[in-house]
C-alpha positions in Angstrom: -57.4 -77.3 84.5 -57.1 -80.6 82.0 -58.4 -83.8 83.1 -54.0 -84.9 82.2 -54.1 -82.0 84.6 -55.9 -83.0 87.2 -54.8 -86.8 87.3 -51.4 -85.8 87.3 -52.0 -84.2 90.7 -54.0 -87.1 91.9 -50.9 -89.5 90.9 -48.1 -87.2 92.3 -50.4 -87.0 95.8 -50.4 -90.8 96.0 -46.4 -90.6 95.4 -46.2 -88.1 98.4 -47.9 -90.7 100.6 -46.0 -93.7 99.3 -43.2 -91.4 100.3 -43.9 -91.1 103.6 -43.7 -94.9 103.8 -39.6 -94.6 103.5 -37.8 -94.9 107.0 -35.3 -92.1 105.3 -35.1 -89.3 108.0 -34.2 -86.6 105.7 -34.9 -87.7 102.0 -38.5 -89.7 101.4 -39.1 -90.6 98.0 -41.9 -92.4 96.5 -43.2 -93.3 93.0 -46.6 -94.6 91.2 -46.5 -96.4 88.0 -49.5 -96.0 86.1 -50.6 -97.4 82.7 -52.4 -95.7 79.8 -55.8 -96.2 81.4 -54.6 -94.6 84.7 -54.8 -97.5 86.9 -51.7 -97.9 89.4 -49.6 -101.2 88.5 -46.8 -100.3 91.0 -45.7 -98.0 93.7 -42.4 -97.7 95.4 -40.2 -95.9 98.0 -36.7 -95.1 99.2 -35.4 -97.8 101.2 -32.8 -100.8 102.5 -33.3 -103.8 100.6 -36.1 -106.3 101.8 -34.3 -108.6 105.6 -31.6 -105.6 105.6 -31.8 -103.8 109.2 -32.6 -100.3 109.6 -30.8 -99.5 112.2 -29.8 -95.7 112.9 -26.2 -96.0 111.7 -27.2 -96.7 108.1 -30.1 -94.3 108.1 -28.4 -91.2 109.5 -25.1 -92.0 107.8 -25.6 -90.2 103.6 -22.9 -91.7 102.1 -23.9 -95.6 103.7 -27.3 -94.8 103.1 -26.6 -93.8 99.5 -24.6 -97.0 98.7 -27.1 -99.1 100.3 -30.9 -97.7 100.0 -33.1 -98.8 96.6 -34.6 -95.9 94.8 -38.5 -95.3 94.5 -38.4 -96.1 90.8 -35.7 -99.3 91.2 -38.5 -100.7 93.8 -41.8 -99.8 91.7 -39.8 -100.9 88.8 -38.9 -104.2 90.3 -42.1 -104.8 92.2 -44.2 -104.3 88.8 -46.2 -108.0 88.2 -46.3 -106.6 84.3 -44.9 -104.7 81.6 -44.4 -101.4 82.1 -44.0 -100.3 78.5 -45.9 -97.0 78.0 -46.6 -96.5 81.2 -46.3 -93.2 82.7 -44.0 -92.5 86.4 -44.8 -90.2 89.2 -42.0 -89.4 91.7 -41.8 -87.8 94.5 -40.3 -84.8 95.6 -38.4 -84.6 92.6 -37.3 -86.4 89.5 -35.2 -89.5 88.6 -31.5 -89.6 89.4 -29.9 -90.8 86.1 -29.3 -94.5 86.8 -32.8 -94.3 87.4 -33.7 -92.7 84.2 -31.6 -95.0 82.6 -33.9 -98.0 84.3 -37.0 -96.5 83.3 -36.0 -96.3 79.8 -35.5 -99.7 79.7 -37.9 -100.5 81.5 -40.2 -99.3 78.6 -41.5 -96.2 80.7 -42.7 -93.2 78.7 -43.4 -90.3 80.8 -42.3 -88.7 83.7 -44.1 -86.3 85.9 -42.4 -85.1 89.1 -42.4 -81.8 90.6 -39.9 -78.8 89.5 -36.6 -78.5 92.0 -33.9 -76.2 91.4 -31.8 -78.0 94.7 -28.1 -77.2 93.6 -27.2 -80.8 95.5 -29.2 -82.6 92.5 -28.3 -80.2 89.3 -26.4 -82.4 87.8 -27.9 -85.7 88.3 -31.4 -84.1 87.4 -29.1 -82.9 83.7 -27.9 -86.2 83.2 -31.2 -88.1 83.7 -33.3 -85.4 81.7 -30.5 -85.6 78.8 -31.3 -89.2 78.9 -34.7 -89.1 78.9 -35.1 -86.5 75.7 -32.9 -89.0 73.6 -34.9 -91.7 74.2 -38.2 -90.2 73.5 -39.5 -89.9 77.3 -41.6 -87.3 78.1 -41.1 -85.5 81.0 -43.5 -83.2 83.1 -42.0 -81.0 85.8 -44.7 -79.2 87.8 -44.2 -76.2 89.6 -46.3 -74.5 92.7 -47.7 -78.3 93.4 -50.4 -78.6 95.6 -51.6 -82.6 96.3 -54.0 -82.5 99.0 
């Protein structure tokens, strides 16, 4: 195994435990921005906005939850105290939707690792965001048979 190898895994366990940060009950998402010497700069997870409640109705209800939670990357992205240009992004348990891709383009991101997922429910968003990413230059790892711990 590579030492890109071996960080990666290192990077996508710390997502998996920022994930478990989310108050999601079915979904928990987290990501880790990391710069080109592999130190963290940002980390993130599903969630309501900062002073909204979570009260059960909004958590157990997909299509309120969907309209109102912040994505892993939106929050890393937002919470970053620097540039993220070049930096690499680890998500958690599976890729960028495409309005998040779209973000971490502009956002200056450059790669992308995540773990593989073949869930029907996210085909098309996980199409759309990986289009985006190959025309803007973003490199993106999907890793299958991933074990973190």
């Amino acid at each position: 195994m590579s030492d890109t190898e071996k960080w990666d895994k290192r990077f996508l366990g710390l997502a998996e435990h920022v994930a478990s940060w989310s108050k999601d009950p079915s979904t928990k998402a987290g990501a880790v921005i990391v710069d080109n010497k592999r130190r963290v700069v940002s980390l993130g997870y599903n969630g309501l906005a900062q002073g909204v409640d979570d009260l059960p109705e909004r958590l157990n209800n997909r299509d309120l939850k969907y309209k109102m939670f912040v994505h892993c990357e939106r929050n890393a992205i937002i919470f970053a105290s620097q540039s993220l240009e070049g930096c690499t992004l680890y998500t958690w348990p599976f890729m960028s939707c495409a309005a998040c891709a779209a973000m971490c383009i502009q956002a200056g991101i450059k790669r992308i690792v995540a773990p593989y997922s073949e869930n029907p429910r996210w085909k098309d968003e996980f199409e759309l965001a990986t289009m985006q990413f190959k025309e803007a230059g973003v490199e993106v790892c999907l890793l299958k048979d991933i074990e973190t711990n």
